[in-house]
C-alpha positions in Angstrom: 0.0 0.0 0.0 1.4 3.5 -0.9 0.6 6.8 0.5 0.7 10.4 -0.2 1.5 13.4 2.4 -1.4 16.3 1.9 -0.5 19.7 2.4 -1.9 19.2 6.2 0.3 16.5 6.9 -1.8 13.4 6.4 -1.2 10.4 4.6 -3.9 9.2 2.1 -3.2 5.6 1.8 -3.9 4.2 -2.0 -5.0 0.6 -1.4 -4.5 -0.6 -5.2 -1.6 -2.4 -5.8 -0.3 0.1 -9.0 3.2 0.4 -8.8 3.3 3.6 -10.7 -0.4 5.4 -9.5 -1.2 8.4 -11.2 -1.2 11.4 -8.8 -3.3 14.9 -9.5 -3.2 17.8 -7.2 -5.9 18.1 -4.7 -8.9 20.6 -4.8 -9.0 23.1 -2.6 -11.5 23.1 -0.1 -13.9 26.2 0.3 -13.4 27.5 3.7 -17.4 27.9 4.2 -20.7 26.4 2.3 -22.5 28.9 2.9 -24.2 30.3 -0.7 -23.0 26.7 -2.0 -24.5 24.0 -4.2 -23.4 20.9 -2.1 -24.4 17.8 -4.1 -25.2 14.5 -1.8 -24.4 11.3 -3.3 -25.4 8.5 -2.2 -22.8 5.3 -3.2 -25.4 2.7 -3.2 -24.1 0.9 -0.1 -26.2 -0.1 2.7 -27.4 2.6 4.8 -25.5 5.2 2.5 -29.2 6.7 2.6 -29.6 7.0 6.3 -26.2 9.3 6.7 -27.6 11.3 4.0 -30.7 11.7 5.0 -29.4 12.9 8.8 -27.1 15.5 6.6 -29.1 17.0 4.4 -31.5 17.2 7.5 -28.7 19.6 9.5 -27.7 21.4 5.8 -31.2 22.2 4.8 -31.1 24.1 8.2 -28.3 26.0 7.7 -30.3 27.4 4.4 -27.9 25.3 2.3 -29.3 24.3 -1.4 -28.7 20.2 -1.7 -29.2 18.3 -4.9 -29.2 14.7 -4.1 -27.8 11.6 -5.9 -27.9 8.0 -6.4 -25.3 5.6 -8.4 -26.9 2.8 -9.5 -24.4 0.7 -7.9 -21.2 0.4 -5.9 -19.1 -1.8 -7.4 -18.7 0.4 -10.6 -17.5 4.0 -11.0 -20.5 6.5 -11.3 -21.7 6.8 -15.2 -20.5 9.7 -16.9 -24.1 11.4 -17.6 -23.9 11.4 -13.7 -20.6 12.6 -13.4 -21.5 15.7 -15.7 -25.1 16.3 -14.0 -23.2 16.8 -10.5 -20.2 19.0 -12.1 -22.9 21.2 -13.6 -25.3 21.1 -10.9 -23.1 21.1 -7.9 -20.4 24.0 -6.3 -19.0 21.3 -3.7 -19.8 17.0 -3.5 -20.0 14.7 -0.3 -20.5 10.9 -0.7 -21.8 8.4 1.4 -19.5 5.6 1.7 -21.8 3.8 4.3 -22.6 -0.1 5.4 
């Protein structure tokens, strides 16, 4: 397993076994999601739904806009007419990687 050093000093651990993995820089995060898109999607793992469900609850408090999403399943990576609805749709993504 290889890992990479962030600019805060963790290690994000890639668990494939490519000798050579591809590295791109990281996004910045946005220091507040306030006047935001944020984008919820939900993996397709059990109980993805639940943790979503409890977030958007607390955003949609806050007076944040949330679009949510579905993959169809989690074994393959979201289709590309996905992909593009999110990066048109949305400002800033979390995912549910529940079970």
């Amino acid at each position: 397993m290889r890992g990479t050093e962030g600019e805060d000093g963790r290690v994000v651990l890639d668990p494939t076994g490519e000798l050579a993995p591809q590295s791109r820089p990281r996004v910045a995060r946005p220091h507040s999601l306030d006047g935001l898109r944020v984008g919820l999607l939900d993996i397709s793992k059990p109980r993805g739904d639940v943790f979503l469900d409890r977030l958007a609850e607390r955003l949609s408090a806050r007076g944040l806009r949330l679009e949510r999403y579905r993959k169809p399943t989690f074994t393959k990576p979201a289709p590309v007419d996905l992909r593009h609805e999110i990066a048109t749709n949305c400002d800033v993504v979390i995912e549910a990687l529940a079970d």
